[in-house]
C-alpha positions in Angstrom: 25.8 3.4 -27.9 22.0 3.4 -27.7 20.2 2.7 -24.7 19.5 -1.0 -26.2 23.4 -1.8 -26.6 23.2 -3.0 -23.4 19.7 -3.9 -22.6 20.3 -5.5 -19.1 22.5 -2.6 -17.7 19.3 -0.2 -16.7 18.0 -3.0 -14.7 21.1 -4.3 -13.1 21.4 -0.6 -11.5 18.1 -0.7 -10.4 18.4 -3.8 -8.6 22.1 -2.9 -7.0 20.1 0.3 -6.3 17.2 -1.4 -4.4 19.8 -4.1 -2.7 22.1 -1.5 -1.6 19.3 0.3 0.4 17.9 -2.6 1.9 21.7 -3.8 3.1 23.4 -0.2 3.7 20.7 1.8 3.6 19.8 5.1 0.7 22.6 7.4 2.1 24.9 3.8 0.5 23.2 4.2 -3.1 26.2 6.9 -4.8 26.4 6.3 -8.2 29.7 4.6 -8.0 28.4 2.4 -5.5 25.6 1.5 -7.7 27.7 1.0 -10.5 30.3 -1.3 -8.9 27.4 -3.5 -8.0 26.0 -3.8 -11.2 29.0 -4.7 -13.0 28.8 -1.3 -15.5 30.7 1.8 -15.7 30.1 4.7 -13.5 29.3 7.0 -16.7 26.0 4.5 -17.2 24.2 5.8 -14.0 23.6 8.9 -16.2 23.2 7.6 -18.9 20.4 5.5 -18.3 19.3 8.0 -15.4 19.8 11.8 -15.4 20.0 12.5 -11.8 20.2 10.2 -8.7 16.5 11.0 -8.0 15.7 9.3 -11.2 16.9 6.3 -10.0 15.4 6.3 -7.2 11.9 7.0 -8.5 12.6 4.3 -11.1 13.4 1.6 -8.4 10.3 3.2 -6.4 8.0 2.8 -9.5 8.8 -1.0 -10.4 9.0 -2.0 -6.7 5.2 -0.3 -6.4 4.2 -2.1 -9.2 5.2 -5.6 -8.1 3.9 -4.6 -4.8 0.6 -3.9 -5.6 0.0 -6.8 -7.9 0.6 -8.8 -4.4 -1.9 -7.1 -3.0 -4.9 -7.4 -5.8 -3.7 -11.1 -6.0 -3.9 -11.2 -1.8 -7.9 -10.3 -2.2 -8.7 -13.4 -4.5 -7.3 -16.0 -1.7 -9.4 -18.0 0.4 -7.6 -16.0 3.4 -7.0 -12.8 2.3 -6.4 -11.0 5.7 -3.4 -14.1 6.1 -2.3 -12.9 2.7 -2.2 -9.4 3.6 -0.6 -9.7 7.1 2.4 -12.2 5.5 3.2 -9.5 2.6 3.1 -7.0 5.4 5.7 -8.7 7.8 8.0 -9.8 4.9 11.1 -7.6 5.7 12.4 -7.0 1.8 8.9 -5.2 1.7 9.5 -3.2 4.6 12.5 -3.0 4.7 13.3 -1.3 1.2 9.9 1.2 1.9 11.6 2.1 5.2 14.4 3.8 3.1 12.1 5.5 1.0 10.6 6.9 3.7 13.6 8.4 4.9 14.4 9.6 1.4 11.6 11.2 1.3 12.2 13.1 3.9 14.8 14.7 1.6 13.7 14.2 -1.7 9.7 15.9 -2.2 9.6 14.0 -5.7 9.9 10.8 -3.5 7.3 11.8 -1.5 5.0 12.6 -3.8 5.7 9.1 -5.3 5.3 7.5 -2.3 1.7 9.3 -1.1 0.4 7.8 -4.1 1.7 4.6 -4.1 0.4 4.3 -0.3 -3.0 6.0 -1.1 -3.5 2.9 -3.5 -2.0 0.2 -1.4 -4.5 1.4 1.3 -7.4 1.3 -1.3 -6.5 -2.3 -1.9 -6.0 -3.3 1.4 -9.3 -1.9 2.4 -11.4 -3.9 -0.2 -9.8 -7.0 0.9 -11.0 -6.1 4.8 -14.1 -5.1 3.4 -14.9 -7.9 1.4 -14.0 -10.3 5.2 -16.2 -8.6 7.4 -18.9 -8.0 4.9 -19.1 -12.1 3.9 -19.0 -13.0 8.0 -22.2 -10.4 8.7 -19.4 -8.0 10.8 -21.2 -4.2 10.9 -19.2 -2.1 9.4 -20.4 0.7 11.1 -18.8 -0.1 14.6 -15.7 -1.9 12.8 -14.8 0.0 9.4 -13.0 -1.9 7.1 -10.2 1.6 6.7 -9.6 0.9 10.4 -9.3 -2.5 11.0 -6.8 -3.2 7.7 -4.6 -0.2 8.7 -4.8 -2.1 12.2 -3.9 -5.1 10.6 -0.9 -3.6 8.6 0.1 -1.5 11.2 1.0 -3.9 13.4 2.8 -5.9 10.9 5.2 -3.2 10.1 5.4 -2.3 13.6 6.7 -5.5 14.0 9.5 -5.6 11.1 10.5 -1.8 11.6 11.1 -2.4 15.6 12.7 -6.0 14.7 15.0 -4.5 12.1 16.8 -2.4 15.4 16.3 -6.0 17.7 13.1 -4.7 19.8 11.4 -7.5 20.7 9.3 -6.6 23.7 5.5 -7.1 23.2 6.0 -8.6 19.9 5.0 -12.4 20.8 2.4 -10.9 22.7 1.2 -9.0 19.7 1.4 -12.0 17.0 -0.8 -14.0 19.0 -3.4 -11.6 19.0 -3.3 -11.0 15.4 -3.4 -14.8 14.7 -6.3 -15.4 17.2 -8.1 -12.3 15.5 -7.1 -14.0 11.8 -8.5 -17.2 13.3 -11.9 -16.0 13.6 -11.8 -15.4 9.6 -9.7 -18.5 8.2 -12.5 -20.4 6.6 -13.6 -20.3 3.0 -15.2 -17.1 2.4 -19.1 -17.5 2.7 -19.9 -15.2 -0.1 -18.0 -15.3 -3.1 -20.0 -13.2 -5.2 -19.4 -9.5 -3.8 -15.9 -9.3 -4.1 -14.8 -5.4 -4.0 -13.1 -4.0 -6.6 -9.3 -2.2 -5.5 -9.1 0.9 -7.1 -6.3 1.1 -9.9 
């Protein structure tokens, strides 16, 4: 059989993969588990990937790429800090990058994966601060953009990784700040003209 015969089976075990993490967590992803899910024979786990860590990566890979074409498209809204702050507290983002984390923990080729995939995300996420405070006249020097969007982000995963386990405490608290602080920037952006570019 060549690897077209069954041209949906590679990408049925990377979703069962990814929705296996999210649900059970990565320790749940064996390849028979994986298999089962995605309707195939255990045998095709290795055929379409040769170890476990390939699947993993491969799940990793087309997850970051989705991922960060949110994130380019989150810097040409009228509200791109919103934008960034809603893709940041959606739990199936946070949730699957949680388990990663762990995995990588175990796993240096998903680690390595992983720096760069957050050493770009950060790059984006910074132009999109960048391009806010520069179009409402905020100096960059007291509030760099770097900062204030891992700020941003930060407490938007703080929030989905503590919710995940039921902590709660502080978290109202901590929304409303972020949504007074978003408040200040909701209007159309007064310059439209100088938008940074994310790096690729």
């Amino acid at each position: 059989m060549s690897k077209s015969g069954d041209a949906g089976a590679r990408e049925r075990l990377m979703e069962a993969t990814a929705q296996i993490m999210r649900e059970e967590g990565y320790a749940a992803a064996t390849s028979r588990r994986v298999a089962a899910a995605a309707g195939v024979r255990s045998a095709l786990v290795y055929y379409y990937f040769p170890t476990m860590d390939d699947l993993f990566l491969a799940v990793l890979r087309t997850g970051a790429q989705g991922a960060l074409e949110r994130m380019r498209q989150a810097i040409t809204e009228d509200d791109p800090l919103r934008a960034l702050w809603t893709i940041n507290t959606d739990t199936r983002f946070t949730q699957l990058n949680m388990e990663f984390m762990a995995l990588a923990n175990h796993r240096k080729a998903i680690g390595t994966e992983l720096r760069i995939y957050a050493e770009r995300v950060r790059d984006i996420e910074t132009a999109a601060v960048t391009l806010v405070l520069r179009a409402y006249g905020v100096d960059l020097a007291e509030f760099p953009p770097v900062v204030m969007s891992m700020l941003l982000t930060g407490a938007a995963r703080i929030l989905c990784n503590e919710g995940a386990v039921g902590v709660e405490q502080g978290h109202a608290e901590l929304r409303a700040f972020v949504e007074r602080y978003m408040n200040r920037f909701d209007s159309p952006l007064p310059v439209r003209n100088s938008r940074p570019e994310p790096a690729s």
